[in-house]
ROKOLNU-269263 format. One line per 5 residues: number of its first residue (from 1); their letters; for each residue x, y, z of C-alpha. Coordinates in steps of 0.05 Angstrom, whole numbers. Example, Ala and Ser with C-alpha at 12.3 -4.5 7.8 and 13.67 -1.06 7.14 Angstrom:
2
1	as	246/-90/156; 273/-21/143 .
//
This chain:
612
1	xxxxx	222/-65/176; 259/-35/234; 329/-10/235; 385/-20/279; 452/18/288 .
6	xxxxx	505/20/351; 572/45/355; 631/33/399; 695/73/392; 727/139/405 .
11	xxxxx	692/181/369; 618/210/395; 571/157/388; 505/193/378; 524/242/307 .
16	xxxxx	533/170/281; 484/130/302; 434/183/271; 472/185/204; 466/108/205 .
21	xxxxx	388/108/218; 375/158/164; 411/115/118; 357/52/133; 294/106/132 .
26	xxxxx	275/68/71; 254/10/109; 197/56/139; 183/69/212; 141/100/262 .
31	xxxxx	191/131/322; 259/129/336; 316/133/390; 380/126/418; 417/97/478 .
36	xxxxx	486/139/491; 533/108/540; 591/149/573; 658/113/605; 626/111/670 .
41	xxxxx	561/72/651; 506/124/659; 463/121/600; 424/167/562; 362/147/526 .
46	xxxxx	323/199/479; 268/183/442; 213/210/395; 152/197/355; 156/208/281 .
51	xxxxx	211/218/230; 284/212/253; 288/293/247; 243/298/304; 302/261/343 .
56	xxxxx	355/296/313; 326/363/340; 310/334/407; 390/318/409; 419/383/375 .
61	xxxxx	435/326/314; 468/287/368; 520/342/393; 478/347/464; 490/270/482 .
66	xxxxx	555/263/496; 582/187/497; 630/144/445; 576/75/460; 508/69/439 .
71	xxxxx	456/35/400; 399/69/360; 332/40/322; 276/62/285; 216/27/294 .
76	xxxxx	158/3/258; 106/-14/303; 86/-83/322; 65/-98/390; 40/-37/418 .
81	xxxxx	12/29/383; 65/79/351; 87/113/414; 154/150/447; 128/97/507 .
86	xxxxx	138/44/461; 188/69/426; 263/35/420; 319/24/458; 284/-3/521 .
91	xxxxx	308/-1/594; 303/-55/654; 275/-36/719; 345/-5/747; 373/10/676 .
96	xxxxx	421/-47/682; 402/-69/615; 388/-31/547; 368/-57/483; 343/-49/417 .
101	xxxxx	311/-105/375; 285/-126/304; 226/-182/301; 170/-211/328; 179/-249/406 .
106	xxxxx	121/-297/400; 113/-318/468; 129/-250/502; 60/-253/539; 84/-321/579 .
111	xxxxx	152/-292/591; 119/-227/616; 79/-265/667; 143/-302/686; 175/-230/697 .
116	xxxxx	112/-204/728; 114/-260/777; 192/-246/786; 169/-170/812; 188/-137/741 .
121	xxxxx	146/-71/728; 114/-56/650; 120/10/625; 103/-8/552; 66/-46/502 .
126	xxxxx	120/-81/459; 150/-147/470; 223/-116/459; 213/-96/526; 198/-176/551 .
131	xxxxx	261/-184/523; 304/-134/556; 274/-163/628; 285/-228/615; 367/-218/595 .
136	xxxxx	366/-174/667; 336/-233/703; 386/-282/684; 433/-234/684; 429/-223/758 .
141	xxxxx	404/-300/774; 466/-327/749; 512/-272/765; 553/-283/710; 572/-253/639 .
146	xxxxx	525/-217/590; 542/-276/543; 514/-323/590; 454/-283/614; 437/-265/529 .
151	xxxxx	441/-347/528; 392/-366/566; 338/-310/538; 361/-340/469; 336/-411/495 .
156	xxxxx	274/-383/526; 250/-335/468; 210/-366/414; 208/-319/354; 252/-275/308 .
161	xxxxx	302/-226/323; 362/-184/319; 390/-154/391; 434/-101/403; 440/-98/479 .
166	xxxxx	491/-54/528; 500/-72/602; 518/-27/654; 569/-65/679; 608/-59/617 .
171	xxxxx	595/13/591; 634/10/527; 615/-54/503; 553/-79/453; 529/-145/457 .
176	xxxxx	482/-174/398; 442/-241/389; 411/-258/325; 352/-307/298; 325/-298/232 .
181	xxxxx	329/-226/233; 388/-196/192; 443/-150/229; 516/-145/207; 582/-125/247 .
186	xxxxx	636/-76/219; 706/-59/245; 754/0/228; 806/40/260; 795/10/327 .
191	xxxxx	724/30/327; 661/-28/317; 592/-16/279; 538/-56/284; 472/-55/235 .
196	xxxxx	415/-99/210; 438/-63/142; 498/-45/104; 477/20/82; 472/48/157 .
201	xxxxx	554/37/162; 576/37/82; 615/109/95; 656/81/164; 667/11/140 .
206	xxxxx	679/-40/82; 704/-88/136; 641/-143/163; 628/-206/193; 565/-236/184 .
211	xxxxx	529/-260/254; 499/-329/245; 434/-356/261; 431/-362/338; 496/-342/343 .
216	xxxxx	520/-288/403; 575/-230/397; 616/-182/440; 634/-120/404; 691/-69/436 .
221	xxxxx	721/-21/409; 760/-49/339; 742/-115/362; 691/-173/364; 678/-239/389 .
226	xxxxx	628/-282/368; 590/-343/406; 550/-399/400; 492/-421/429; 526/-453/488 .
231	xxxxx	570/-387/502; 630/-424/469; 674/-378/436; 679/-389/357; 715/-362/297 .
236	xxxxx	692/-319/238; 720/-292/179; 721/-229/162; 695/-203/97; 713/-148/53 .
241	xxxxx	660/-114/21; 671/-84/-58; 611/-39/-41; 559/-29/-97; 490/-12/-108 .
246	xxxxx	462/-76/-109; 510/-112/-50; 480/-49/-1; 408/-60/-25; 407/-131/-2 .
251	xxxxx	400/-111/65; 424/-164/100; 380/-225/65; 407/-277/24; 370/-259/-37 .
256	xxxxx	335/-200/-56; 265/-242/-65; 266/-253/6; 289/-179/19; 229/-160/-25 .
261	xxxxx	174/-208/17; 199/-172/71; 183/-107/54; 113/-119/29; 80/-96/93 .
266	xxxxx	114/-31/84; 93/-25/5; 25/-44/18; 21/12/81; 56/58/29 .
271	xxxxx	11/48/-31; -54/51/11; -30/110/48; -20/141/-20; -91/146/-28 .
276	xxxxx	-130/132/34; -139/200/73; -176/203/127; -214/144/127; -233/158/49 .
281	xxxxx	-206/145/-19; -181/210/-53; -169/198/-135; -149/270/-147; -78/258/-158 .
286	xxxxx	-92/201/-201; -134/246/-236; -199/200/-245; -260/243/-221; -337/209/-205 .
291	xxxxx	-360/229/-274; -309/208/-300; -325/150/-265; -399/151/-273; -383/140/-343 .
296	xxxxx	-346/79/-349; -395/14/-355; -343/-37/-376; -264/-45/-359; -214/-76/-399 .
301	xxxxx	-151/-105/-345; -97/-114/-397; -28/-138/-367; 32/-203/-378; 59/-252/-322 .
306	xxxxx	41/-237/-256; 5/-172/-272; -50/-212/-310; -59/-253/-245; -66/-187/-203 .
311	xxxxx	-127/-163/-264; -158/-244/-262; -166/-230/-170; -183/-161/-193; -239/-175/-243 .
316	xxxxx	-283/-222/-189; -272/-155/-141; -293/-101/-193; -357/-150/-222; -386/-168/-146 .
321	xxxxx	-367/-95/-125; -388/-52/-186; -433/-91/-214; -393/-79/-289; -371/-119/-337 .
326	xxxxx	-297/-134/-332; -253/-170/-384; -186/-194/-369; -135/-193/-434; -71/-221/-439 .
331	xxxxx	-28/-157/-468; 6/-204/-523; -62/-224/-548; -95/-170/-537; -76/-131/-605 .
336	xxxxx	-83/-185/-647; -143/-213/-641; -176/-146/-678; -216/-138/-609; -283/-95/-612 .
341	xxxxx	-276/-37/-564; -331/-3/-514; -327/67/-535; -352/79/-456; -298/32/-427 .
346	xxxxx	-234/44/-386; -170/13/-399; -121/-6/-339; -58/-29/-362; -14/-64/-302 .
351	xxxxx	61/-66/-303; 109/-62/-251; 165/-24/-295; 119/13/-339; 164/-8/-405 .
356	xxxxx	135/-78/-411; 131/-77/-494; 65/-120/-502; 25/-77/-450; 50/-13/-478 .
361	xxxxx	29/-28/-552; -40/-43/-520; -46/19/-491; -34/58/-547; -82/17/-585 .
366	xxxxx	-136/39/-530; -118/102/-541; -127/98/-617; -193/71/-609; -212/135/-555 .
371	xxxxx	-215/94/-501; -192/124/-431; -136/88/-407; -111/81/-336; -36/57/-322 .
376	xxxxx	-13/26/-244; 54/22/-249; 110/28/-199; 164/66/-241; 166/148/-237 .
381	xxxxx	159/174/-314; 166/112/-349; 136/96/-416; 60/72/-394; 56/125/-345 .
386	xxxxx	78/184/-392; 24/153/-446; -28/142/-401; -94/183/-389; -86/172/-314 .
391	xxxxx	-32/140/-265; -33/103/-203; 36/93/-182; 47/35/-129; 103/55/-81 .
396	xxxxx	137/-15/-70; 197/21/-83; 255/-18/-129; 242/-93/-137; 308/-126/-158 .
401	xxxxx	287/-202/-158; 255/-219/-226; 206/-259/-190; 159/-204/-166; 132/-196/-96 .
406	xxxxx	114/-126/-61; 93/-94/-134; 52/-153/-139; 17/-133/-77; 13/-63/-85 .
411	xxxxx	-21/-73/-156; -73/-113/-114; -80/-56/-65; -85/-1/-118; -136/-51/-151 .
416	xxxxx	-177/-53/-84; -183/18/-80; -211/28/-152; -264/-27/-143; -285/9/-79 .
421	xxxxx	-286/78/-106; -315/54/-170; -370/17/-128; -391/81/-78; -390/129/-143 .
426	xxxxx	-436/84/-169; -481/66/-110; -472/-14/-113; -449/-11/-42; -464/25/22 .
431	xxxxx	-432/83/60; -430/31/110; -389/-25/76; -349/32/39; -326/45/105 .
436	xxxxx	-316/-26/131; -280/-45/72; -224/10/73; -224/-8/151; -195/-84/124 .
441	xxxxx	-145/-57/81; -115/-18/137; -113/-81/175; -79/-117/110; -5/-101/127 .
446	xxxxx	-2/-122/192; -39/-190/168; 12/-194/121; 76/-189/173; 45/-237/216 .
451	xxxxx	42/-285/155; 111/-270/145; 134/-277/211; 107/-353/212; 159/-365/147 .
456	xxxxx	189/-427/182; 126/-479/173; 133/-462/98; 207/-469/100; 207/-538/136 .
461	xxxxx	147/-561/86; 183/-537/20; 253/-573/40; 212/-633/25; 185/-617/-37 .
466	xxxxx	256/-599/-70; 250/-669/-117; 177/-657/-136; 156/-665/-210; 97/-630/-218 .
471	xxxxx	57/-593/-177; -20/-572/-187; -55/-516/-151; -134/-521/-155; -184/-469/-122 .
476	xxxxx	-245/-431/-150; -259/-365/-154; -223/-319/-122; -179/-371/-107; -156/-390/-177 .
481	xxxxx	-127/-328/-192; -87/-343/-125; -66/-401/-152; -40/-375/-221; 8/-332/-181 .
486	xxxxx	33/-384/-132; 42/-442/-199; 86/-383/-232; 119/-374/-163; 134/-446/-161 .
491	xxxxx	159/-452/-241; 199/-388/-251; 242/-403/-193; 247/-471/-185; 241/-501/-246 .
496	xxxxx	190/-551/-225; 131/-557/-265; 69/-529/-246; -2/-507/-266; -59/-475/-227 .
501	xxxxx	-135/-499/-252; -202/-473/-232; -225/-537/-189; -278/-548/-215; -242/-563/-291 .
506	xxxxx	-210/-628/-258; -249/-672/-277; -241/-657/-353; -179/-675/-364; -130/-663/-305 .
511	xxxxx	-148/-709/-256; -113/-756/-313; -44/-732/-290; -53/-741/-220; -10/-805/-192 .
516	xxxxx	16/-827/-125; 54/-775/-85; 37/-712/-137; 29/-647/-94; -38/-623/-102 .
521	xxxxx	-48/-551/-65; -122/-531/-50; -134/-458/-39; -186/-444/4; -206/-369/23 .
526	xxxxx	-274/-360/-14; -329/-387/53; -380/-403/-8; -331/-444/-43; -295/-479/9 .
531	xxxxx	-344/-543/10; -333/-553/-65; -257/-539/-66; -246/-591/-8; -291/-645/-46 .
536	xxxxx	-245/-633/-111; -180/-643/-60; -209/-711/-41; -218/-734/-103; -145/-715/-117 .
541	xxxxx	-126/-756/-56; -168/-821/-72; -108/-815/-137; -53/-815/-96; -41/-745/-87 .
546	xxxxx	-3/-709/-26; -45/-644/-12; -32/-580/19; -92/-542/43; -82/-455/46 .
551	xxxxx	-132/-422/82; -153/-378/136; -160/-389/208; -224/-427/242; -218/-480/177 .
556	xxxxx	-186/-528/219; -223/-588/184; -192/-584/133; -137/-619/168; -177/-684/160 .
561	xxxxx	-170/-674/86; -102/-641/73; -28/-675/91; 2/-608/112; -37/-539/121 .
566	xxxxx	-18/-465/125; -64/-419/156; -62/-342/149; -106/-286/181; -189/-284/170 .
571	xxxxx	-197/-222/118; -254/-195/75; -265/-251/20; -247/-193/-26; -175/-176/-4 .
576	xxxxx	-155/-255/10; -108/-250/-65; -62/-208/-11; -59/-254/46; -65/-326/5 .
581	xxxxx	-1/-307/-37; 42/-280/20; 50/-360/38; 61/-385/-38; 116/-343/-47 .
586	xxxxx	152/-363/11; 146/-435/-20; 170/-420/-83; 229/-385/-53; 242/-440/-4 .
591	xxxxx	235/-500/-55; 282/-462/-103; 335/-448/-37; 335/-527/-29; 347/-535/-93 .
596	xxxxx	414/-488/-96; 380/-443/-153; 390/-371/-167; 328/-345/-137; 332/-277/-159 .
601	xxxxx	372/-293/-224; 324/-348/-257; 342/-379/-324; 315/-352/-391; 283/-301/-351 .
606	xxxxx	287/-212/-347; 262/-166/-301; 233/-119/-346; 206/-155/-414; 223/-96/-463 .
611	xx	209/-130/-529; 155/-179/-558 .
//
């Protein structure tokens, strides 16, 4: 979620790298700063907790850092608590070395002992840091070029990242590495721009190159080399950008679906923050009040596609939490089956764009009927939320893949939050677990990067699966309703056909359609299910079936069962619908990638399903 901007020319660096990071404020972060660089190689680093106008007034909006080379971020914390301490660019020892960085360094713990060993002093929490040492040891072991001492750290570094580094022996020069993390390089009028997103140079430059995967580059003024891995000089082409809407919002990523798991953590942090104050829910601005509340003894969850999945996890939250009935509906069938209406019921109707034709027409058939209806949508002023009694709008922010992602997530959230409420309103849980439970949301988007973060497992496991047939996903419970959402993952975007079944409904009738080498994928995040789920995974096995076990951390027998397993982080049972389809979507993207598909453009299929 971080942003990264640097600037090498003749005209003051720090004005521009500011306008560049308010251009990728969308990407959310917690502090920012700026490295300036003058012609002699003194550097001046200013940072500050907060939003990037807290920066700009510390530097007079740039005018009181004088320099025409520098490198800016805005960070979003990972390693190491919000902070001006921890926040970017970072420094070595003797301020040789400054940098900036995008991603996770996994094994920045065994490189800081290295470093520690090597009589390198800590100043902050953050692995950037790790990072920044370890490019100033080589870069003084070896005694030769940045390229080569960025080379080795590349080879040592396990992780994901985008680096924007400046050395002091070279003070108007920027030097970038990249590894899974996006970051693009502009040129114009004998002046360079660097950014992990077009948006933060779109008004300097339509003139790019692309950095590649583990690939090196030395920007000067108007000019750039790039390297590979070995420090050997190679050739890129540069590209022209026709600059539109939808070519800035990519941000880098290949597709917008990947652009759009990305920013989940964010949209998650967003939406709960929304609502969360404190340490408590707050309702007001959605409008629902505890009588109103207090009231309510059965909810209807009407929704299509991958909103109904987010009501079918929502429905075993709200009954086990509230202790109410809780009826999931289909919004195309909903009407016309003539259904007979709890005068004392509410209504929550989910859809991302708040047009979707089938959910609206329900809605206004609650409304005939005087039922109270409650829209989560994710679109200011659209249709639902004009019509309904009560919004809560999820702030995932614009979702361009038609495969949906983050406002899939945040209608989980803002489903979360009701059940709680609607359970501490009613006394059917404690002030204690009120508490603990909002304390595991917070903790959600962070368990969701980390997820994310571990992408290439899924990646290396899906290029495999690129011929498969048919796929089945099987859990119980909770777990089903996972598995809904990952089967229309895996069919709307790859074209392979998939179902999901509760596991327990093998044995009448699918089991039948398992045969040798069918992938069969248990999910397993429910601890009072897990036995039962495993036993229906064996008996997919004993057919011939290749099985992929989901589930959280500490389950690590159920490696004796299953051919290839993903783990993700130990959550409340509840909340695992968050967590569990963070790793199906990455394997619906990834499947779909290896098979050369359209990922955010899938066949027969719209964004927004305006008509019946």
């Amino acid at each position: 979620m971080c942003g990264i901007v640097g600037f090498t020319g003749c005209h003051q660096a720090a004005p521009i790298l500011l306008d560049g990071l308010s251009k990728l404020e969308y990407r959310g972060y917690d502090s920012a700063g700026i490295a300036i660089r003058d012609g002699e190689g003194e550097t001046e680093v200013i940072k500050a907790k907060g939003r990037l106008k807290v920066l700009a007034e510390k530097t007079n909006n740039g005018e009181s850092v004088p320099g025409t080379c520098g490198i800016g971020h805005t960070r979003w914390a990972t390693h190491g608590e919000p902070s001006e301490n921890n926040a970017h660019p970072h420094v070595s020892d003797d301020g040789n070395v400054v940098a900036v960085h995008n991603g996770i360094i996994e094994n920045y713990q065994e490189l800081k002992d290295k470093l520690l060993r090597k009589g390198y002093a800590f100043y902050s929490e953050t692995d950037t840091e790790v990072a920044v040492k370890l490019v100033d040891y080589y870069y003084k072991k070896y005694e030769g070029t940045p390229v080569d001492a960025i080379n080795h750290a590349m080879v040592r570094i396990r992780g994901s990242y985008a680096l924007a580094i400046m050395f002091k022996d070279y003070p108007e020069e920027i030097y970038v590495a990249r590894k899974d993390s996006p970051m693009i390089l502009g040129v114009s009028d004998g002046e360079s721009y660097v950014a992990s997103d077009v948006p933060a140079i779109l008004k300097y430059t339509r003139n790019v190159y692309y950095i590649g995967n583990l690939e090196m580059a030395r920007v000067r003024k108007g000019e750039i080399t790039f390297y590979n891995l070995d420090g050997e000089e190679i050739q890129k082409q540069m590209k022209t950008i026709e600059w539109d809407a939808e070519a800035a919002e990519k941000a880098g990523f290949e597709h917008f679906m990947m652009k759009e798991i990305h920013e989940q953590p964010k949209a998650v942090q967003d939406t709960l923050s929304s609502v969360v104050k404190d340490g408590q829910i707050d309702l007001s601005e959605i409008g629902l009040t505890d009588e109103n509340i207090q009231d309510i003894d059965q909810i209807y969850i009407i929704a299509c596609g991958s909103a109904y999945h987010v009501g079918m996890a929502a429905q075993y939250v709200f009954e086990d939490m509230v202790r109410v009935p809780v009826r999931v509906e289909l919004a195309s069938e909903f009407r016309y089956r003539n259904p007979i209406l709890n005068p004392k019921a509410l209504a929550i109707i989910i859809s991302q764009s708040g047009e979707t034709a089938d959910s609206l027409a329900a809605l206004r058939l609650c409304k005939e009927n005087n039922i109270r209806t409650l829209g989560i949508v994710n679109v200011v002023g659209s249709s639902i939320a004009r019509e309904a009694d009560n919004v809560f709008y999820t702030l995932a922010g614009p979702e361009i893949s038609v495969a949906t992602t983050k406002a899939y997530s945040t209608q989980l959230i803002a489903a979360y939050v009701l059940a709680i409420q609607f359970a501490k309103v009613k006394g059917t849980i404690s002030e204690e677990q009120y508490a603990a439970y909002i304390k595991e949301l917070e903790t959600l988007p962070d368990k969701i990067q980390r997820i994310i973060d571990d992408k290439e497992r899924i990646q290396w496991f899906a290029s495999k699966q690129a011929n498969a047939k048919d796929v089945f996903f099987i859990g119980r419970g909770i777990d089903y309703a996972i598995c809904l959402e990952g089967s229309l993952k895996m069919k709307e975007i790859s074209y392979i056909h998939s179902e999901a079944y509760a596991a327990g409904e093998l044995k009448h009738g699918t089991i039948s359609l398992i045969e040798d080498g069918t992938l069969v994928i248990g999910v397993l995040t429910q601890p009072a299910l897990y036995e039962k789920t495993v036993s229906n995974m064996v008996e997919c096995r004993s057919r011939g079936a290749y099985l992929m076990g989901l589930t959280t951390f500490g389950n690590y027998n159920i490696e004796d069962t299953a051919d290839f397993t993903v783990y993700m982080p130990k959550t409340d049972p509840h909340f695992a619908t968050s967590l569990a389809v963070i790793p199906l979507q990455l394997l619906g993207y990834y499947v779909s990638v290896a098979k050369g598909l359209d990922v955010d453009k899938p066949r027969n299929l719209a964004k927004s399903v305006t008509v019946e």
